[in-house]
N, C-alpha and C positions, 0 to 999 in steps of 0.2 A: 863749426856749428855742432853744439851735442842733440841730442836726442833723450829725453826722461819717460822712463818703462811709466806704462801707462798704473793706475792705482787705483784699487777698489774701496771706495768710501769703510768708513766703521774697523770695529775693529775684528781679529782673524775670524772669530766664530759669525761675524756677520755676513765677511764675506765667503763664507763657505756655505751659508743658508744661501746668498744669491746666487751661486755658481751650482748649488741644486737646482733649485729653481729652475735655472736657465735652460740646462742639463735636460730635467724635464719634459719642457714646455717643447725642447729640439724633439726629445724620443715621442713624446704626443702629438707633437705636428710630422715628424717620420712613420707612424704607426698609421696613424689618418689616412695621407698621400697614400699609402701602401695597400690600404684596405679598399680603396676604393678604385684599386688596379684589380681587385676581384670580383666578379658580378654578384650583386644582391639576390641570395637567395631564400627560401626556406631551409632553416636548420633542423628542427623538429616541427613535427606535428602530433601531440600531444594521444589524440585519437584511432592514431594510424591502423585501419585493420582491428579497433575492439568492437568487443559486441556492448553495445549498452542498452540501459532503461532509463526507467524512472526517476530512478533515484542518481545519477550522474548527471551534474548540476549546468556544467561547462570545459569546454575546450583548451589548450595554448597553443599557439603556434607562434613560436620564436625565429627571427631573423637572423643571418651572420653578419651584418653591420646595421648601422643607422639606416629608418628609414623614414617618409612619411606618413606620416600616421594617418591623419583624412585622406592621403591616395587609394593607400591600401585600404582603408573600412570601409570605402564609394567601390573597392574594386573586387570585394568579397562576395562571394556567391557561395549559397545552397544548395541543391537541387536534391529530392524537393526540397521547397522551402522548409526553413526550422528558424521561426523567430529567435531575436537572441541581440543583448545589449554588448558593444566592443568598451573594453578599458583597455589600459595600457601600465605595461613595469615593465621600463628599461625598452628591450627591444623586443619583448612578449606580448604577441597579444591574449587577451583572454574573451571568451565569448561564452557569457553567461543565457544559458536555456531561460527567455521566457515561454515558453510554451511547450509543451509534451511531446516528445518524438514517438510516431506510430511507430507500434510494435511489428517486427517482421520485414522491415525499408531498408533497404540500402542508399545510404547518403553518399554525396560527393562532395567536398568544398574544392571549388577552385578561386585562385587568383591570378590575376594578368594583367597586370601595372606595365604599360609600358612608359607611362613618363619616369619612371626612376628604372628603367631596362630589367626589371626584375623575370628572373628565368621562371616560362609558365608553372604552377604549382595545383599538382589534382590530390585531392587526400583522401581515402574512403573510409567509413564505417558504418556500421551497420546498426539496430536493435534486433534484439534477443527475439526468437519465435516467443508467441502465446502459448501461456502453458499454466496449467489447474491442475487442483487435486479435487477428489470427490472419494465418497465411501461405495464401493461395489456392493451390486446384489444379487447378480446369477453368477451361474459357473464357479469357475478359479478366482472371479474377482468376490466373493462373497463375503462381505464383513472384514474385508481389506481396502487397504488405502492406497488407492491409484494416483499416480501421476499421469499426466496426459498432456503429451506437447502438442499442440498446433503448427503444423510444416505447412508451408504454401510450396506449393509443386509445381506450380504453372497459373495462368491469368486468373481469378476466380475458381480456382482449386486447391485443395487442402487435405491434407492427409493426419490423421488422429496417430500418435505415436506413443503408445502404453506401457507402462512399467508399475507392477506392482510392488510395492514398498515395503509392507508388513509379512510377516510369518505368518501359517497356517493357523497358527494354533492361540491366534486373538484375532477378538474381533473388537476393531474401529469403532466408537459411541459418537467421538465429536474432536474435533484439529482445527489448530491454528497455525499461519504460516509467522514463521520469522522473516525478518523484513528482508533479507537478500536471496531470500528463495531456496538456501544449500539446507536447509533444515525445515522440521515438521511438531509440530509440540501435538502429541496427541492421547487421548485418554481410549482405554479397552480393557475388556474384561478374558479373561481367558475363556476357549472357545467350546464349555462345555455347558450342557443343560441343564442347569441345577438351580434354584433359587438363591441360595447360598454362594454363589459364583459369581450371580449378578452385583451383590454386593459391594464386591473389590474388585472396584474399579481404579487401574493405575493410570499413572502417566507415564509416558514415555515419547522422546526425539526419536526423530528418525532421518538419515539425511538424503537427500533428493537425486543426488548427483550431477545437479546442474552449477556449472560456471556460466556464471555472467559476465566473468571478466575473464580475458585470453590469459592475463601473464599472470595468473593467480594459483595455487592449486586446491584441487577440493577432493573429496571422500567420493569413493564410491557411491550411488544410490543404497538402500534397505539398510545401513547401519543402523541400530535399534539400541535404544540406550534407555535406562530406567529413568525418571527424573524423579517420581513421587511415591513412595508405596503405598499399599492398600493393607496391612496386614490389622492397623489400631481404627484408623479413622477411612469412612465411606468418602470416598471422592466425587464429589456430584455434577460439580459444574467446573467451569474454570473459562479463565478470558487470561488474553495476553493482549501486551503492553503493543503497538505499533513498532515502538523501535526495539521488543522484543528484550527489555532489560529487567521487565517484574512480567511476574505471573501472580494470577487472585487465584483460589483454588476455596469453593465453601465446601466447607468438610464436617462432616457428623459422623464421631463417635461411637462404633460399632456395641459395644456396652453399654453405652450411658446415651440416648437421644437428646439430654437436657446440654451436653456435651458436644454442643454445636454452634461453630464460627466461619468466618473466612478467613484463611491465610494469605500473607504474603511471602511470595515464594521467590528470595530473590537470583539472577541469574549464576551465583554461584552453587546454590542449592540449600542455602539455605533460612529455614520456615519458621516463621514465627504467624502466632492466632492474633487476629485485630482484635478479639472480645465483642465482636458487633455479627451479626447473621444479616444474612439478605439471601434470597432465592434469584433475584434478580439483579444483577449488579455491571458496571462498565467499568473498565479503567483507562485511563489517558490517552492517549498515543503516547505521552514523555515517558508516563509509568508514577506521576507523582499525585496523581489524583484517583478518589475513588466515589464511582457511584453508585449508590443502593437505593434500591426500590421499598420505601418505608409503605407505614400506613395512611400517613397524612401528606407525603411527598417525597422529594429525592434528598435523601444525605447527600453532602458530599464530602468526605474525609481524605486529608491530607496524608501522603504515607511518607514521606521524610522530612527531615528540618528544612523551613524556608516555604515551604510548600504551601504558605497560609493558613488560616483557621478552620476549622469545620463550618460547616455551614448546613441549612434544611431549607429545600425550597418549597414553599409548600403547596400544598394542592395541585402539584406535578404527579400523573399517574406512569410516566413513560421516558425514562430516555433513551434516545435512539441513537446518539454519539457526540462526538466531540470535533471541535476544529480540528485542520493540522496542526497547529502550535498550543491545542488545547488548552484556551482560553473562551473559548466558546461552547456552553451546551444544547442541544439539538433538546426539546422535551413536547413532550404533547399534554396538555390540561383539557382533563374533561369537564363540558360546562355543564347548568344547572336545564338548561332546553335539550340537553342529549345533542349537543353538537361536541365536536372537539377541535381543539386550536393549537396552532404549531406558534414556538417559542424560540428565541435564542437567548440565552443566560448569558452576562460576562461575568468575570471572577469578583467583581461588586455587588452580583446578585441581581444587576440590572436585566429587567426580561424586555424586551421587544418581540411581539407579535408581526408574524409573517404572514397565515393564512387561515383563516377559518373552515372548517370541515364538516358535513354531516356524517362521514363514515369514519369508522377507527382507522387510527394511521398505526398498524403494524413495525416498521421496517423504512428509513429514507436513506439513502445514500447520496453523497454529493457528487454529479460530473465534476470531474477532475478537471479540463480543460480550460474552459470558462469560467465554472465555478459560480452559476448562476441559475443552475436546474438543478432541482433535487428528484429523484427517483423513488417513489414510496410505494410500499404496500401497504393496501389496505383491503376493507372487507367490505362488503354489502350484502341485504339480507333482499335472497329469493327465491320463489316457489318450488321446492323440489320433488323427489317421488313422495307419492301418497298426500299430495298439495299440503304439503309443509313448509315454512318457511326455515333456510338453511341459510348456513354463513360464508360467502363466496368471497374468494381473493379477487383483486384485479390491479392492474400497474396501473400508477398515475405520473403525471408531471408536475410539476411543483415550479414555473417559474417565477422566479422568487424578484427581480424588478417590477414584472408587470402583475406580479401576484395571480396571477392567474393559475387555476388547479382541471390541468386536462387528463381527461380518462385514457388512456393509450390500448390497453390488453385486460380483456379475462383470462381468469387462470383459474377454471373450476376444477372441482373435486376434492382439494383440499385444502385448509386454512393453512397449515405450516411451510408454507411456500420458503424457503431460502432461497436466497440473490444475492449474488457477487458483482460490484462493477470493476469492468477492467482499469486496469491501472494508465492504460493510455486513454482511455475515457469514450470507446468505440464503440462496446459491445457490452450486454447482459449475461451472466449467467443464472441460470434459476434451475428446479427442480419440479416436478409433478410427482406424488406421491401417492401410493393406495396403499391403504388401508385395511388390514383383515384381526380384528379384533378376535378373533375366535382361535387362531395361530397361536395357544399357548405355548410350542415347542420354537417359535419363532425367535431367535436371539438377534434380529435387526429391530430395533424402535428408534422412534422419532422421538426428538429433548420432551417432550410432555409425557410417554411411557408407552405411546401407540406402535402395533405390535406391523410391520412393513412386508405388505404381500408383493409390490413394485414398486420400481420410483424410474423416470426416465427423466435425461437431463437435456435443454435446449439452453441454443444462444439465439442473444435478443442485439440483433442492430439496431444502433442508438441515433438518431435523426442528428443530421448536419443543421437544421433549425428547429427552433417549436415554435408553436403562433397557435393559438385558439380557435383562427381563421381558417386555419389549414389542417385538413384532417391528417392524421397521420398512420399512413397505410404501409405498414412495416409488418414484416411475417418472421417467428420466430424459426430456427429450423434447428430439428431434433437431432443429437450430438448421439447419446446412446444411452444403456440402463446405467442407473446409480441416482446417489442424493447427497445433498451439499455439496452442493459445489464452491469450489474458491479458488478465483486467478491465484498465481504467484505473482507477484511485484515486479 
């Protein structure tokens, strides 16, 4: 009896695709068996030990084999809670932030799947302390630009932790933060008495010394760096972009007053004139839009290609900002009864009305959080010394489903009120300011020209609900001297 060697169908190149194949599919199902003689763990965790904010979107945490997908997303924990939707690639999870991690918290994420045996898994990180700048007014801090971290020390304790930023030999007008906190965009005049002095006003960076991210590195705090001179044109105002990639800067021409525009200042440093003036003006958060306060309503001009057409909105006397995706404008229209009414714009021009108002609306910020209260300032007129009537600030609430507009806080003494909301959406910042017009040698004033005898600055905790129904008995508590205040991000 012979026996015939067995024979692989096709011809040689076919059978050598099958005898891959085969090959393969052996080492795939050897690699499998193998893997699964190793306990399921956590391979990374994405967050391990950083500090974040705001602006860090979402986590990974990667597995070293296959695993369940619905075990593990039923079997993930918080603590505290931090809303947040699961995907999946491969064997990564991702957990994207829907909601805002308070500032100052230590997080934990644990997992503990015992139907797939996976080895318990605790992960921690934290958010960054709270921390603001403001312009000093006594002492060493006088017409410099403070940083000011927020340390919690213990339950209900906190400790103010100070670093002066600027050199002696200027003084702070007005600062914007760049979006990740490591830097300071800010305008000053050098710090001598003179009229002539006041004129040239520059700009200048300055950087913070704060890391928000562990594995990163960043500059010392007080680096000081020129951005804009003052030697041709008076530098008056200036706004920056949200993500910090355009600066507006309206400028007029020390020789010629008719030789007055706004600039766009872009983040490489270099300036080119719109040919358009405004005293009052906004720019984007993207940096691609700009707004100016005309005579009959708001421009609004496009500053790079793509960016849309110009547009005028009219009989808009105020705008107060923009969406985050800057598609939306915040405006206030004054009516023909002496009321005034809050608006939102979209990029078709379309306005929808939100709230009717008897008082001017100053100043509205959006809680971050929910994204359903607005925060404004406004004024009211009442009986002052010598029974005159005067023009008083006060905080209001703005809930913007139930439309409803609650009075929350006075804030007498002065109209120029500045407010900052935190970036985790907690807390107020604002200013109280006096006033001494007679201080000709005085080189602190306020953006309107007023000459600053004091300014102290408090924080405002912000209510876990509003309701019209419920009064709202919240006490601001007083931080220390200075004015303007502004979170970091």
């Amino acid at each position: 009896m012979s026996f015939s060697r067995p024979k692989f169908p096709g011809n040689p190149f076919d059978q050598l695709i099958l005898m891959t194949v085969l090959g393969l599919a052996i080492a795939i199902a050897a690699i499998w068996g193998h893997s699964h003689q190793f306990p399921l763990k956590v391979a990374d965790f994405s967050w391990s030990g950083e500090k974040i904010g705001v602006f860090d979107k979402y986590f990974t945490i990667s597995f070293n084999r296959w695993v369940d997908r619905a075990s593990i997303a039923q079997n993930l924990v918080i603590k505290p809670n931090l809303r947040g939707k699961i995907s999946w690639r491969g064997n990564k999870l991702f957990y994207t932030l829907t909601e805002l991690p308070i500032y100052a918290t230590k997080y934990e994420v644990h997992i503990e799947d015992n139907n797939q045996a996976l080895q318990p898994f605790i992960g921690m990180f934290q958010s960054h302390d709270r921390a603001f700048a403001y312009i000093g007014i006594n002492g060493q801090e006088r017409g410099k630009l403070i940083l000011c971290n927020i340390i919690t020390t213990g339950e209900n304790l906190t400790e103010l932790k100070k670093t002066i930023l600027t050199p002696n030999d200027l003084i702070v007008t007005d600062f914007a933060i760049y979006p990740r906190g490591d830097k300071i965009l800010f305008s000053a005049v050098e710090a001598v008495s003179n009229s002539e002095n006041s004129l040239k006003q520059a700009l200048y960076t300055v950087t913070t010394g704060l890391n928000q991210k562990t594995n990163s590195e960043v500059s010392r705090s007080g680096r000081v760096k020129r951005f804009l001179e003052a030697t041709t044109y008076q530098n008056l105002k200036f706004d920056l972009s949200e993500n910090g990639e355009t600066v507006i800067v309206w400028r007029v021409n020390q020789n010629n007053s008719a030789d007055a525009s706004l600039w766009v200042i872009a983040e490489n440093g270099d300036a080119r004139p719109l040919g358009i003036g405004g005293e009052q003006f906004k720019v984007a958060p993207d940096g691609k839009t700009l707004a100016i306060k005309q005579d009959r309503g708001i421009a609004l001009i496009p500053l790079v290609e793509g960016a849309g057409s110009p547009q005028f909105l009219e009989n808009f006397e105020r705008i107060l900002g923009f969406s985050e995706d800057s598609s939306q404008k915040l405006l206030v229209r004054k009516n023909n009864n002496i009321s005034y009414s809050l608006y939102t714009v979209d990029n078709q021009g379309e306005a929808q009305l939100l709230i009717h108002s008897r008082n001017p609306i100053i100043a509205c910020q959006t809680e971050p959080r929910q994204r359903t209260n607005l925060y404004c300032l406004k004024t009211d007129l009442v009986l002052g010394q010598n029974n005159q009537l005067q023009e008083e600030p006060f905080l209001s609430i703005i809930n913007l489903p139930k439309a409803q507009d609650i009075p929350l806080l006075a804030l007498p003494n002065y109209r120029g009120v500045q407010m900052s909301m935190s970036p985790d959406g907690v807390a107020l910042l604002f200013d109280q300011v006096v006033i001494n017009p007679f201080a000709v040698d005085n080189n602190l004033i306020t953006g309107s020209g007023e000459r600053i005898a004091d300014g102290r600055l408090w924080l405002l905790p912000l209510p876990e609900t509003v309701d019209s129904q419920t009064p709202q008995n919240i006490t601001p508590r007083e931080l220390n001297s200075g004015f303007k205040p502004r979170w970091l991000p």
